[in-house]
Structure formats: C-alpha cells, structure tokens
C-alpha positions in Angstrom: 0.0 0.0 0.0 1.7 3.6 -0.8 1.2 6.0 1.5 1.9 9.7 1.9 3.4 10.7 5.5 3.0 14.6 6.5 4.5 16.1 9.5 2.9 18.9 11.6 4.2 22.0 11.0 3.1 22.8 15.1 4.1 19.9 16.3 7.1 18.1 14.9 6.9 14.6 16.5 2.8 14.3 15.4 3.0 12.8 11.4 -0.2 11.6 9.7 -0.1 8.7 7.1 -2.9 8.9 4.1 -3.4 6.4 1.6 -2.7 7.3 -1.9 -4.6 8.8 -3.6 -5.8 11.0 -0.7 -4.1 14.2 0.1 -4.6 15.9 3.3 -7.4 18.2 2.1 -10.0 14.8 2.5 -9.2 14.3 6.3 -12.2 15.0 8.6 -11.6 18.7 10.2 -11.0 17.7 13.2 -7.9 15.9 12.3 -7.1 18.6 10.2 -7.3 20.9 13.2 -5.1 18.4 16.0 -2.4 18.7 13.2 -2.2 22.2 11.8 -0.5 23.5 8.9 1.1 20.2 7.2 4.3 19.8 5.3 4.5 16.9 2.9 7.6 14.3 4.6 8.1 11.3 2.8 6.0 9.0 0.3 6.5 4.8 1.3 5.5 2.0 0.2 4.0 0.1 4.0 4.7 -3.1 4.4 4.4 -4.7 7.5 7.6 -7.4 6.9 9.4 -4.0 6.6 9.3 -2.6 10.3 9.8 1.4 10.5 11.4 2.9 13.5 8.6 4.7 15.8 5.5 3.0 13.7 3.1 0.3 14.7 2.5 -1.2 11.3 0.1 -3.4 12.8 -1.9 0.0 14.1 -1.1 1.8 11.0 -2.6 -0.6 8.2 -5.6 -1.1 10.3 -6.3 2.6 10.2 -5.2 3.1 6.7 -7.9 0.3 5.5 -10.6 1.5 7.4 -10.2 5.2 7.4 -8.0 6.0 4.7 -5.5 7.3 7.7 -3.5 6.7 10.7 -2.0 9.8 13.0 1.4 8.8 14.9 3.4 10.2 17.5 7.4 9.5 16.8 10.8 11.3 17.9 13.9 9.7 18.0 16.6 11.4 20.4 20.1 10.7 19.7 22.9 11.6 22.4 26.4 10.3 21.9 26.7 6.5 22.0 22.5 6.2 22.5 19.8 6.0 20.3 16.2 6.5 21.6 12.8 5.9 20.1 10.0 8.0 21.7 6.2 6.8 20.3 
C-alpha cells in the first residue's frame, strides 16, 4: 500500500499517514485541526515485513484500510553512543 506521511508544521513529533490517492485536504476537520498546517515528509510503500522505527505497522494498516489514515506520534533522540525511540 503507498502511503503519503506529513508532519505537523506545530508539532514536529505528530506525522499523519494517508493512503494514496488522498491528500490531506479529505481528512475530517478535526484531524485537520489536531495537526495544523502540514508539510508533505516522505511517500512509502507500508509493508508490515518491513518494520519502521517509531511505527506500529500493525496500528497503522488497520487505520489506513478502514479510514483511509493513521495519525502517529514519533521522535527519536540521539545523544552520543545512545539512540532512543519515543512513540
């Protein structure tokens, strides 16, 4: 399944994943208002034998079939000798 990832412009550890051919413009206003202004972030191909660092691809394809999106938290902290994933 491609997918389109945009990251909050307000809030730079909230992303939102939306099926392809959706753009942002289709999600319900309220979602549109928890994220803000959007920037366009990456554009993936989701599959769940391909694990991604701060997504549950499990949560994330359940969403994605049944709503056409899936809103994440992720923030990875790095420090010397120490990586950190925050979802």
């Amino acid at each position: 399944m491609k997918v389109r990832i945009y990251a909050s412009q307000e809030d730079p550890a909230l992303f939102v994943l939306i099926a392809e051919p959706k753009n942002p413009e289709t999600l319900p206003s309220h979602v549109q208002s928890l994220l803000g202004p959007m920037v366009p972030f990456k554009r993936i191909e989701l599959d769940t034998a391909q694990p991604r660092i701060g997504l549950d691809m499990a949560a994330a394809q359940k969403d994605l079939l049944s709503k056409d999106f899936h809103i994440c938290r992720a923030k990875v902290l790095f420090e010397r000798g120490h990586c950190e994933t925050v979802a």
